[in-house]
VEXMI-675496 format. One record per residue: residue number from 0; z negated, x, y of N, C-alpha, C in turn; residue in three letters. Coordinates in pm, whole numbers. Atoms other than C-alpha are relative to their C-alpha. Layout:
<nudrens>
vextor  n.up  n.east  n.north  ca.up  ca.east  ca.north  c.up  c.east  c.north  zamar
NUM  Z  X  Y  Z  X  Y  Z  X  Y  Ala
...
</nudrens>
This chain:
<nudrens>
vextor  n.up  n.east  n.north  ca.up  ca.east  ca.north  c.up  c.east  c.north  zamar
0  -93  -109  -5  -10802  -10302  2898  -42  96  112  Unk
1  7  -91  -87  -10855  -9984  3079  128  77  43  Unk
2  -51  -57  -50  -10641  -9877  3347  -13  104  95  Unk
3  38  -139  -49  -10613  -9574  3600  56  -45  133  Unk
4  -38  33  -100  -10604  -9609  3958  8  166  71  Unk
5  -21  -128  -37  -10490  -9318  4163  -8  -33  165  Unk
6  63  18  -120  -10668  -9264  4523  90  140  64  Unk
7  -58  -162  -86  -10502  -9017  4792  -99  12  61  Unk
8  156  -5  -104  -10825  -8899  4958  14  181  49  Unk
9  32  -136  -76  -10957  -8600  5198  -120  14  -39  Unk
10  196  -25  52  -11291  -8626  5030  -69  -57  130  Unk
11  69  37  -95  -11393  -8819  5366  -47  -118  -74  Unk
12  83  113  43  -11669  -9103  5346  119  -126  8  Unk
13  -85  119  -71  -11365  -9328  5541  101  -15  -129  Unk
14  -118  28  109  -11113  -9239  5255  -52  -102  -155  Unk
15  85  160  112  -11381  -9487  5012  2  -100  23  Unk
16  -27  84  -31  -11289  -9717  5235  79  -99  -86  Unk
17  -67  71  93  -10984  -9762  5011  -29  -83  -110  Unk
18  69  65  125  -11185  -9806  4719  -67  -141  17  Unk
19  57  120  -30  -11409  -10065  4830  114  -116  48  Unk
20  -103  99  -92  -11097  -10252  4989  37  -35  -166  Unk
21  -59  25  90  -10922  -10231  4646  -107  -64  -127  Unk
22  70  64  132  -11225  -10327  4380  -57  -119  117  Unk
23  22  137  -17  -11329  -10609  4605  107  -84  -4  Unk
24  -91  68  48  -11015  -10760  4618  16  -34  -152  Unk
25  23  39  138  -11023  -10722  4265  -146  -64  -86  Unk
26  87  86  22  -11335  -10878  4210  31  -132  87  Unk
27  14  201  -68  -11263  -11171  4425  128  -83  -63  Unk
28  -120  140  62  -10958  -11272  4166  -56  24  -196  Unk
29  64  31  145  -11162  -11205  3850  58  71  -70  Unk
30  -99  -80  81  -10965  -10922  3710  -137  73  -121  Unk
31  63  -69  93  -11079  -10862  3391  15  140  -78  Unk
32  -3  -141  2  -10983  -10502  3362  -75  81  25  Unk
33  76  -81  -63  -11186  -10203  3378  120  137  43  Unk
34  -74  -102  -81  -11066  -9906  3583  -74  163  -2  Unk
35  64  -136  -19  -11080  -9537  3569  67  28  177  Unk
36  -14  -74  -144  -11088  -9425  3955  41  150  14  Unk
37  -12  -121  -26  -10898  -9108  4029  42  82  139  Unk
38  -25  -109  -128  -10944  -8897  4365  71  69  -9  Unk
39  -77  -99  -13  -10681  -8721  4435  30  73  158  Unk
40  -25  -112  -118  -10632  -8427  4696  122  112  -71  Unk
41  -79  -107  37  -10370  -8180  4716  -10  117  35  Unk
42  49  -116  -22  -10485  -7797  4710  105  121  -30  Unk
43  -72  -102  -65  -10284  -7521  4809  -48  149  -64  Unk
44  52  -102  40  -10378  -7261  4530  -7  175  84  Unk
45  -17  -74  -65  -10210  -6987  4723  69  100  -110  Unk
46  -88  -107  85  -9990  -6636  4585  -98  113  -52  Unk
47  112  -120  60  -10352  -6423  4521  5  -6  -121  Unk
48  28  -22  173  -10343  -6289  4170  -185  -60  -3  Unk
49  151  -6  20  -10746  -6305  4246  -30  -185  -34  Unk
50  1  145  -36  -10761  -6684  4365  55  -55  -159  Unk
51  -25  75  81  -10528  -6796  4060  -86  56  -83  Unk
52  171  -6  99  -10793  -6634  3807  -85  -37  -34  Unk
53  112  -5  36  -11075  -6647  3921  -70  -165  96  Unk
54  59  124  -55  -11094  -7016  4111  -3  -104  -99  Unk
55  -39  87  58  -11183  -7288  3911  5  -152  66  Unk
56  20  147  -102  -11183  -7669  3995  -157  -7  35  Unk
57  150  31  -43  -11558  -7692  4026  10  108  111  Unk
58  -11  -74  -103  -11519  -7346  4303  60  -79  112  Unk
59  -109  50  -152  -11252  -7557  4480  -83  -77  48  Unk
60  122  103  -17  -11474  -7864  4448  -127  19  96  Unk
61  110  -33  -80  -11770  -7730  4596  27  54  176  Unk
62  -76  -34  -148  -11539  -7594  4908  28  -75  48  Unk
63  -61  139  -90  -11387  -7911  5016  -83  -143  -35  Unk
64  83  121  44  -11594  -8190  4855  -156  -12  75  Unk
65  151  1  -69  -11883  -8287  5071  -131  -48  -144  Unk
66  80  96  90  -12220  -8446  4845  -11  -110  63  Unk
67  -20  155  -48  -12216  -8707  5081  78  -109  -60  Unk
68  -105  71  75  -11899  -8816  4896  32  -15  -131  Unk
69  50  43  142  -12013  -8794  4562  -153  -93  7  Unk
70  72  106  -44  -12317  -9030  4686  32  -89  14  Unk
71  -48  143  -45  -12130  -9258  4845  79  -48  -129  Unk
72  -49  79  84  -11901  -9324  4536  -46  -44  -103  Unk
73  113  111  110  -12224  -9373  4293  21  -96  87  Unk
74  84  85  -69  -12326  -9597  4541  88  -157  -39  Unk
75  -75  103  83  -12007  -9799  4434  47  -32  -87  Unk
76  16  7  125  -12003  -9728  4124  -110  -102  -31  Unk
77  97  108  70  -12304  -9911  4093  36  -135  32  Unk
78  -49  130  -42  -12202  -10196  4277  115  -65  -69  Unk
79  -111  -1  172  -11856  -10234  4019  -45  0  -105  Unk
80  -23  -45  185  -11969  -10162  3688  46  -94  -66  Unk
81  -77  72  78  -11796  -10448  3526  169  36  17  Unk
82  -98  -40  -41  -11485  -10317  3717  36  172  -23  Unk
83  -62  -108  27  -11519  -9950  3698  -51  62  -168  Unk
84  77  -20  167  -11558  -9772  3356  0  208  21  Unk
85  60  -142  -78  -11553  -9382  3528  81  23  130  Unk
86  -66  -59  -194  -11485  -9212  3905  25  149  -26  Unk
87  -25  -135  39  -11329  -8855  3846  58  54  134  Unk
88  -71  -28  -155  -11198  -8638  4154  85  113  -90  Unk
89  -78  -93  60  -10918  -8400  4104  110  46  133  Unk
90  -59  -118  -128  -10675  -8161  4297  101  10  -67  Unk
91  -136  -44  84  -10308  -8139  4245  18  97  77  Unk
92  -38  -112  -49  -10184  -7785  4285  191  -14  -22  Unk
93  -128  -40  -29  -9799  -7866  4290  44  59  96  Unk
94  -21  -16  -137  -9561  -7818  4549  144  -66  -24  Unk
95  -62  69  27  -9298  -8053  4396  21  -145  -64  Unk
96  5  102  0  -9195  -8392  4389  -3  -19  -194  Unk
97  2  17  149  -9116  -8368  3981  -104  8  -74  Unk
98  150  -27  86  -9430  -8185  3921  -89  -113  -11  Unk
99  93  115  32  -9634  -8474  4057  26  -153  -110  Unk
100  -17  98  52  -9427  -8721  3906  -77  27  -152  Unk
101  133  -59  137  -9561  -8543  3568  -112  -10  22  Unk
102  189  -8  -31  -9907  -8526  3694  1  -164  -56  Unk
103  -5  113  -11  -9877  -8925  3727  28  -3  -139  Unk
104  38  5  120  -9751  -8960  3381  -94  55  -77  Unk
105  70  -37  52  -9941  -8745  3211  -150  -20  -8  Unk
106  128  52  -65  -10260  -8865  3362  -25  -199  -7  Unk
107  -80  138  65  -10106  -9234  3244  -62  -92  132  Unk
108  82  69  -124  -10200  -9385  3610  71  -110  62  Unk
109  -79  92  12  -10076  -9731  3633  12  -45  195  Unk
110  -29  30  -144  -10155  -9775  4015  -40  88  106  Unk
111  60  -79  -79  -10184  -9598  4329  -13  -28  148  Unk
112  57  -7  -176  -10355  -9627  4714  -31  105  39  Unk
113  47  -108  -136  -10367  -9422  5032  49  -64  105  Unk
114  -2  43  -87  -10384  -9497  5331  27  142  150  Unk
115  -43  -100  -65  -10209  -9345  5615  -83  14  132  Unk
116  96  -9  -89  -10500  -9403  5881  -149  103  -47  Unk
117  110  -116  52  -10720  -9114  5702  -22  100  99  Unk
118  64  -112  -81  -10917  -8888  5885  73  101  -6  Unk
119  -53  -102  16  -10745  -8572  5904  -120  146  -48  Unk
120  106  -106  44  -11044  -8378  5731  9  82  -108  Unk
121  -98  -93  83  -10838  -8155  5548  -89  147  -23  Unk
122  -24  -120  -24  -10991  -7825  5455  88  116  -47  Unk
123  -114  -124  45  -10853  -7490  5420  79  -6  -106  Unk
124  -50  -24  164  -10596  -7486  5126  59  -132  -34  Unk
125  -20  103  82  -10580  -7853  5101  165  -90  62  Unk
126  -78  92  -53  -10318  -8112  5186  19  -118  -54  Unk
127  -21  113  16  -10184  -8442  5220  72  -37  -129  Unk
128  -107  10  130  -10042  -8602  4876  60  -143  19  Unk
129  -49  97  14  -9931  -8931  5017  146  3  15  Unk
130  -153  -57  45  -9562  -8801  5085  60  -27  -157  Unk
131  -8  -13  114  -9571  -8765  4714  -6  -150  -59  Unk
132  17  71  28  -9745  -9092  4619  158  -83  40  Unk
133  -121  72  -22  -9512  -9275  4854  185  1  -100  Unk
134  -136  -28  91  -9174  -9106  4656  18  -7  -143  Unk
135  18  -29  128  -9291  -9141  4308  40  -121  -66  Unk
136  -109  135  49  -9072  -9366  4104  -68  -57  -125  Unk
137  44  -4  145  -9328  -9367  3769  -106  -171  119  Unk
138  89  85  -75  -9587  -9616  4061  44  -90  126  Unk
139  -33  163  -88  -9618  -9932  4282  -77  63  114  Unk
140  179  -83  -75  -9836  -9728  4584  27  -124  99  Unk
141  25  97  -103  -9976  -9954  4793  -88  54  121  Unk
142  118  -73  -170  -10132  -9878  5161  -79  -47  34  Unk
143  94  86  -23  -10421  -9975  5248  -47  54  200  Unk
144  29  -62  -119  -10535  -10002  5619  -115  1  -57  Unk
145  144  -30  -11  -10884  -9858  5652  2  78  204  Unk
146  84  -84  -104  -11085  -9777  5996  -84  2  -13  Unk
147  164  -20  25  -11400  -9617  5997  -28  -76  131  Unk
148  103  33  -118  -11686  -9798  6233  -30  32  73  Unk
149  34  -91  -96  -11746  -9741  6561  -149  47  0  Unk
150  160  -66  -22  -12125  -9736  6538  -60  -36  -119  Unk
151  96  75  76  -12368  -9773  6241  -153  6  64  Unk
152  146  8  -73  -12721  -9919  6338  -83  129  -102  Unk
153  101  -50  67  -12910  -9678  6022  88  95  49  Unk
154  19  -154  33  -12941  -9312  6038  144  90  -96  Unk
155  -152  -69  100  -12600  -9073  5851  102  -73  0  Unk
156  -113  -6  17  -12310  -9122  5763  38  -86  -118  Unk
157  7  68  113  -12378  -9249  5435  -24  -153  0  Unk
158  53  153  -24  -12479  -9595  5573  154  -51  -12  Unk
159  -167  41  -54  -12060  -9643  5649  30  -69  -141  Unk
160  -85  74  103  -12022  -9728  5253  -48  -169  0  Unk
161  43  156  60  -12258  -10046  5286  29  -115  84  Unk
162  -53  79  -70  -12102  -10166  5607  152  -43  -14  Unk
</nudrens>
């Protein structure tokens, strides 16, 4: 059976933390489910006639989404594949608790993590959606602690997913 997991993330390397916390646990009880992974950020379209036009999600995407953080989540993609079955990122533009609850149905997302120790690496436009998660009566959200590492011995940033 394929289900839908719903991630609150800042697009930081630390906010994959979750992920890795949540599919190992689920590999260490044998869950035979596969999972669609969904990033979620909350983006702050704004009142510009121009902006609502002419931005699309791939414009936003490319503004706040590092490649570091589409790297790092192949990287566990590969390491899952019996567990995951796709990793999608996405941007809610509400600014109400009802709307998201719709998002959540409509998007049929049976579970959801964030973690309230996230980097604050917010950019312009964007914001926090765990407020939301937390109040949403359609999901079970669960918190996950995550801290990033004080030191990695290799080179970037990117080393943080394999420690």
């Amino acid at each position: 059976m394929i289900k839908t997991i719903l991630i609150a993330t800042d697009f930081s390397l630390e906010s994959l933390d979750i992920l890795k916390k949540v599919l190992k646990n689920k590999n260490d009880q044998n869950d035979e489910n596969q999972y669609n992974i969904l990033f979620v950020t909350g983006y702050d379209m704004g009142d510009s006639i121009r902006n609502l036009l002419f931005n699309s999600k791939s414009s936003i995407f490319s503004k706040i989404r590092p490649q570091e953080f589409c790297d790092a989540y192949s990287i566990i993609n590969n390491k899952y594949p019996n567990l995951i079955n796709k990793i999608t990122c996405d941007i809610f533009t509400g600014s109400f608790q009802r709307t998201f609850n719709n998002y959540v149905e409509a998007t049929e997302i049976h579970e959801a993590y964030y973690s309230s120790s996230k980097s604050n690496n917010l950019s312009k436009g964007q914001f926090d959606i765990t407020p939301y998660v937390k109040k949403c009566k359609h999901l079970e959200a669960v918190e996950i602690m995550t801290q990033a590492p004080q030191f990695v011995h290799e080179t970037g940033r990117l080393a943080e997913v394999f420690s």
